[in-house]
C-alpha positions in Angstrom: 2.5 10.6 21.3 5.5 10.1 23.3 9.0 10.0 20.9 10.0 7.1 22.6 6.5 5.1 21.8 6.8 2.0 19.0 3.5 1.7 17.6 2.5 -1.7 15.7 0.0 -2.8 13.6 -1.0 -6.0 12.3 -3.5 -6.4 8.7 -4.4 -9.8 7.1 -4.0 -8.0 3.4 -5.5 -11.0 1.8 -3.4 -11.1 -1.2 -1.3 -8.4 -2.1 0.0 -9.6 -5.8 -2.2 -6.8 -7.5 -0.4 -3.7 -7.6 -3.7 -1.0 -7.4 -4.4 -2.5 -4.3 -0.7 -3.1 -2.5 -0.1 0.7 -3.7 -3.7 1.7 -1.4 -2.8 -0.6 1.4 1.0 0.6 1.3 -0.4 4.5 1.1 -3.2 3.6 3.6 -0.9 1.8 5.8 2.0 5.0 5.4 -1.1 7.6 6.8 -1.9 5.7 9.7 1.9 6.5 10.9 3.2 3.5 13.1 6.5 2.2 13.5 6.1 -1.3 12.7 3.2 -2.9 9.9 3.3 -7.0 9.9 1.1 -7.9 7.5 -0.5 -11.7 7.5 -1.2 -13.5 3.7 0.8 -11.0 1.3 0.6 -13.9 -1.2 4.4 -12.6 -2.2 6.8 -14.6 -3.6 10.6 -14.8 -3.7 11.0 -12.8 -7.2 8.2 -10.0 -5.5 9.5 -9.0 -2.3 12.3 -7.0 -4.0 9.5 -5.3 -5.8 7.7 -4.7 -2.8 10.6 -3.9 -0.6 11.6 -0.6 -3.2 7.8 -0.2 -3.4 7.7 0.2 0.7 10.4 2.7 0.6 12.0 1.6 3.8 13.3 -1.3 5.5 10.9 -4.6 5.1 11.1 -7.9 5.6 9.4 -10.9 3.7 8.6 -14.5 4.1 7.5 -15.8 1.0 6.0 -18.5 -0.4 3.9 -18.2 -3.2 1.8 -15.7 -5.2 -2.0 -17.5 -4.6 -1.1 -18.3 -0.6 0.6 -18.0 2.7 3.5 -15.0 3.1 4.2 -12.5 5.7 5.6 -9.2 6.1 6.8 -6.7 8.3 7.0 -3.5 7.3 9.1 -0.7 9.2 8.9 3.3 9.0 11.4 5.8 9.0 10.1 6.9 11.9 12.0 5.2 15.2 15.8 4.2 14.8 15.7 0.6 14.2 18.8 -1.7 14.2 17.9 -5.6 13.5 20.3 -8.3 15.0 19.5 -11.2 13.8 16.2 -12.8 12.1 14.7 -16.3 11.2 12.6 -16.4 8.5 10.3 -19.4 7.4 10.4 -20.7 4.4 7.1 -21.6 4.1 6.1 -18.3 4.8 4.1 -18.6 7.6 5.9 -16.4 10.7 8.8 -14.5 11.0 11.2 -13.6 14.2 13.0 -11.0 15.1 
C-alpha cells in the first residue's frame, strides 16, 4: 500500500458498553490496520468515551448519547499524520463532521 493511502472503515458495533467485547473489536479493529475506524451504535455515553478514548490509545472522537442506544465514533491510528481543524459533533449522537 502506497504511504500516502488513507484507508477507512466503517462497523455498526452494536453496542460497545461491555468491555470483553470493545477490547476484541478495538484489537480486531487495530489488526486490520486502517487509518480511520468510524464506528455506527457504540451505545457510549458522556462519562465512557474518556474510558474508551485511553482504551483506543490514539486520537478518537465520540458522539454520545446513551449507554442502551445511538453513539458514534471515529477512531484514528497512529499511522498517517492527522491534524483536525475543526469538528461538529451531535448531541444526540447520531453523526459527526469533520
Amino acid at each position: 500500500m502506497d504511504s500516502n493511502t488513507i484507508t477507512v472503515a466503517s462497523l455498526n458495533v452494536q453496542g460497545n458498553g461491555n468491555s470483553n467485547k470493545r477490547r476484541q473489536t478495538f484489537n480486531w479493529l487495530r489488526s486490520k490496520n486502517y487509518s480511520i475506524y468510524m464506528l455506527q451504535e457504540a451505545h457510549s455515553s458522556e462519562e465512557t468515551s474518556h474510558l474508551w478514548a485511553s482504551e483506543w490509545g490514539y486520537k478518537s472522537l465520540f458522539s454520545s448519547f446513551s449507554s442502551n442506544k445511538a453513539g458514534v465514533s471515529i477512531l484514528f491510528n497512529k499511522n498517517f499524520n492527522l491534524q483536525i481543524m475543526k469538528t461538529y459533533i451531535d448531541k444526540s449522537g447520531r453523526y459527526m463532521g469533520l
